[in-house]
C-alpha positions in Angstrom: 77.9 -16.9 51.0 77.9 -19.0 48.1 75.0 -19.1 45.6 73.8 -22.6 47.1 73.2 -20.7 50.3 71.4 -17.8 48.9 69.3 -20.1 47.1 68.7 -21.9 50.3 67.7 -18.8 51.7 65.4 -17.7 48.5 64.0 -21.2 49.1 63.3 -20.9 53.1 61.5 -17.5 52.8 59.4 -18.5 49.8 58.1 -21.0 52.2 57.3 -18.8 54.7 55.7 -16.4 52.3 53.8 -19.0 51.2 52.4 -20.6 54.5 51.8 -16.9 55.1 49.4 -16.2 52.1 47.8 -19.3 53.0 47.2 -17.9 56.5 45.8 -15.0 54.8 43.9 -16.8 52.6 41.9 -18.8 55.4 41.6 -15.7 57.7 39.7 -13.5 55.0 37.5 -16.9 53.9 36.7 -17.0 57.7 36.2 -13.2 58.3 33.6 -13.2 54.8 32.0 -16.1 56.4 31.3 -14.0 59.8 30.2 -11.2 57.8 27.7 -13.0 55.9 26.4 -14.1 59.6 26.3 -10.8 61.3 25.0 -9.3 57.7 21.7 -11.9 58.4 21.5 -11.3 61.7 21.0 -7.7 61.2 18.3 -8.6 58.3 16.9 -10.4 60.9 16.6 -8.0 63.9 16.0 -5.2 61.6 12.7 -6.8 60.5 11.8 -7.7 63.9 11.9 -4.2 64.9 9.9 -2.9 61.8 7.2 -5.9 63.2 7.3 -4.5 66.5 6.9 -1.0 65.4 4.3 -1.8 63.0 2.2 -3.8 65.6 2.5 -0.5 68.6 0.0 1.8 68.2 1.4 4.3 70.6 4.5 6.7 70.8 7.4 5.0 72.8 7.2 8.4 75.4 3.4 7.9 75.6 2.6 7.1 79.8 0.5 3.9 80.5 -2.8 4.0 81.6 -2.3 3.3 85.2 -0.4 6.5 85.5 
């Protein structure tokens, strides 16, 4: 193998190395993006639940009435 062909080589892999780190790249922006999401959500259904729970003035195990 002649030095043209390693550098060929050197060459086809840095490509790949590079499409690869772009992958990367996209798949973490995407993945901080969700996080972000689900990190709100949460926010969001762990103040519901503290409104709930401020707003029931009786244990959970507590029978109704009617019982």
């Amino acid at each position: 193998m002649d030095h043209e062909d390693r550098f060929v080589d050197i060459e086809i892999k840095l490509a790949h190395q590079e499409d690869l780190v772009e992958t990367l790249n996209q798949t973490i922006y995407q993945q901080g993006r969700r996080i972000d999401q689900l990190e709100a959500m949460v926010a969001k259904l762990a103040e519901h639940v503290r409104t709930l729970q401020d707003g029931r003035q009786t244990p959970l195990n507590e029978k109704p009435p009617h019982y």
